[in-house]
C-alpha beads as a LAMMPS data file, in Angstrom:
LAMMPS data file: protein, C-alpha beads

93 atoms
92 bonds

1 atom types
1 bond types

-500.0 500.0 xlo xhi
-500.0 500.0 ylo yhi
-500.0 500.0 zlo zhi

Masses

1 110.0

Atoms # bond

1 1 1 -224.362 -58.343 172.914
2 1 1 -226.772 -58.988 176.110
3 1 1 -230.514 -59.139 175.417
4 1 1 -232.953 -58.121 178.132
5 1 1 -236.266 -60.166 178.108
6 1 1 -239.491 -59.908 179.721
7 1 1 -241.508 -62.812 181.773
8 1 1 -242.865 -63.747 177.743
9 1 1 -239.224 -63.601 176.159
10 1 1 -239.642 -61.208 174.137
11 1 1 -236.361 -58.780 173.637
12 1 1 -236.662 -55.532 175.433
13 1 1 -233.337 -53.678 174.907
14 1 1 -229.798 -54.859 174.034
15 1 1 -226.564 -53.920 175.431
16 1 1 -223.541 -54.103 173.076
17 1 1 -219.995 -53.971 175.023
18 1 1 -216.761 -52.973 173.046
19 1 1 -214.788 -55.958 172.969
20 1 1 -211.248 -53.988 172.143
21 1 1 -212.360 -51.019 173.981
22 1 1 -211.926 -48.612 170.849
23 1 1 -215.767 -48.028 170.527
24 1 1 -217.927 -46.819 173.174
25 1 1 -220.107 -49.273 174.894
26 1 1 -224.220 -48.745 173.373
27 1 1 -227.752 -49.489 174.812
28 1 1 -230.710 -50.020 172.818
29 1 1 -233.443 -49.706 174.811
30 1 1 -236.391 -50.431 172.230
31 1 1 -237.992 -53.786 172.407
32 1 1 -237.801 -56.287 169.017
33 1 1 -238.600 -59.834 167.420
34 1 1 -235.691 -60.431 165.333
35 1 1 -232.327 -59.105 164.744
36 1 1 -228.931 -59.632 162.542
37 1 1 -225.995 -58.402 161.930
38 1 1 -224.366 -56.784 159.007
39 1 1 -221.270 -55.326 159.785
40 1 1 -219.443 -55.016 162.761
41 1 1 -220.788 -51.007 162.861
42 1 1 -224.679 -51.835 161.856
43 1 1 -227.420 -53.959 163.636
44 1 1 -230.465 -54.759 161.961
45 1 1 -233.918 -55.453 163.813
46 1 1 -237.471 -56.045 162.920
47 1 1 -240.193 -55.078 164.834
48 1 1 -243.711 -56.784 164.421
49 1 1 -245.969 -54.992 162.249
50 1 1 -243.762 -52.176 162.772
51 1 1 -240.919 -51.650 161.137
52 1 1 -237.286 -52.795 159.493
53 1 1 -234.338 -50.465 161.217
54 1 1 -230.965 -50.043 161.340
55 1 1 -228.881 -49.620 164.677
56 1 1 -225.741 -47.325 164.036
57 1 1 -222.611 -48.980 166.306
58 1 1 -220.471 -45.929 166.077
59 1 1 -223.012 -42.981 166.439
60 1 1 -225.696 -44.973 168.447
61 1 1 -228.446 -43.503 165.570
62 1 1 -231.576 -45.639 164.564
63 1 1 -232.265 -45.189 160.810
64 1 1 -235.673 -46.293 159.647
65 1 1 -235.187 -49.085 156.432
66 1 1 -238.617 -50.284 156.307
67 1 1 -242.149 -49.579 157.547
68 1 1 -245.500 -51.191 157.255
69 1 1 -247.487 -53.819 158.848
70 1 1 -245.165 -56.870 157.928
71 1 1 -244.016 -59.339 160.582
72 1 1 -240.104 -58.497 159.779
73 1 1 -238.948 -61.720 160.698
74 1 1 -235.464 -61.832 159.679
75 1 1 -234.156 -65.420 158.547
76 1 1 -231.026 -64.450 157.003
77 1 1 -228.311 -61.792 156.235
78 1 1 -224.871 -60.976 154.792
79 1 1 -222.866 -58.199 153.757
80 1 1 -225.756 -55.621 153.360
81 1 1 -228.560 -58.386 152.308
82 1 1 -231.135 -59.220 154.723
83 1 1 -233.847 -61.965 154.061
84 1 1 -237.338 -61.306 155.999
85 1 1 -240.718 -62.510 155.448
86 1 1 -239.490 -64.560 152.759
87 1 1 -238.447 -61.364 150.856
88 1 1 -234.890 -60.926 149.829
89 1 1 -233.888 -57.065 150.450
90 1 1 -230.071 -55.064 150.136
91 1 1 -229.138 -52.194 152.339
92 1 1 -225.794 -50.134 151.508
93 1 1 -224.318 -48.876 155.156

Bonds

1 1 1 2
2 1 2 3
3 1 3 4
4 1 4 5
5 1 5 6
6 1 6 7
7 1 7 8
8 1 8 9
9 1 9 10
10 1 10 11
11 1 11 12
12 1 12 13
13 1 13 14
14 1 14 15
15 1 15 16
16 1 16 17
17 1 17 18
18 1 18 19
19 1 19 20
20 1 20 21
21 1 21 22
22 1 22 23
23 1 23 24
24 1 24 25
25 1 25 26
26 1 26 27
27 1 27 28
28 1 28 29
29 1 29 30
30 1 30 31
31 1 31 32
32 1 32 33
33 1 33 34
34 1 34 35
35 1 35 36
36 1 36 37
37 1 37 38
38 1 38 39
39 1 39 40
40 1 40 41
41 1 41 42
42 1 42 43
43 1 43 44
44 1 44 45
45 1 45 46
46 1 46 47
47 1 47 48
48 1 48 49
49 1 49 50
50 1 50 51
51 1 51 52
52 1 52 53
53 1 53 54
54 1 54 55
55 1 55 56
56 1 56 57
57 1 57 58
58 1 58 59
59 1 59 60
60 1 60 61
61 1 61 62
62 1 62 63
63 1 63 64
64 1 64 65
65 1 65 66
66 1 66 67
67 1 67 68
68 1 68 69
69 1 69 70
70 1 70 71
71 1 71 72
72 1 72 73
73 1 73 74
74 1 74 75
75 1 75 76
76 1 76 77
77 1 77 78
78 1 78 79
79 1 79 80
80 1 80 81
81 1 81 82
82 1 82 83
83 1 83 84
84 1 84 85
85 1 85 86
86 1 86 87
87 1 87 88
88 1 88 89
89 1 89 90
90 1 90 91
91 1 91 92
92 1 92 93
């Protein structure tokens, strides 16, 4: 994965390049303040105040998860659990 910044580092877009070459290469052009992964098919990202989503690998599909006015700061995920804002949370994919 390559993150784009701006002149404030914050994350503009991400670029995610097939390592084997069996999945297509992806672009997410949608800017972000924290970010994990959960599978090898599903990035998560939070945006400020915004939102909790899910980034599809294989179809290149954003899924809302969450969305209020929380900061979404993600600290920590496995297998389907993601911990943000202090708040444990689990996702099936």
């Amino acid at each position: 994965m390559v993150l784009e910044k701006d002149q404030n580092e914050n994350v503009i877009s991400a670029t995610f390049i097939s390592v084997d070459g069996k999945n297509p290469d992806r672009e997410l052009n949608d800017a972000f303040t924290s970010y994990a992964w959960v599978s090898d098919d599903y990035f998560i990202f939070g945006k400020y105040a915004t939102g909790l989503y899910c980034y599809d690998l294989q179809t290149g599909n954003v899924q809302t998860l969450l969305d209020d006015v929380s900061k979404y700061e993600i600290t920590e995920s496995s297998e389907g659990r993601i911990v943000y804002d202090g708040i444990e949370q689990r996702f099936e994919f």
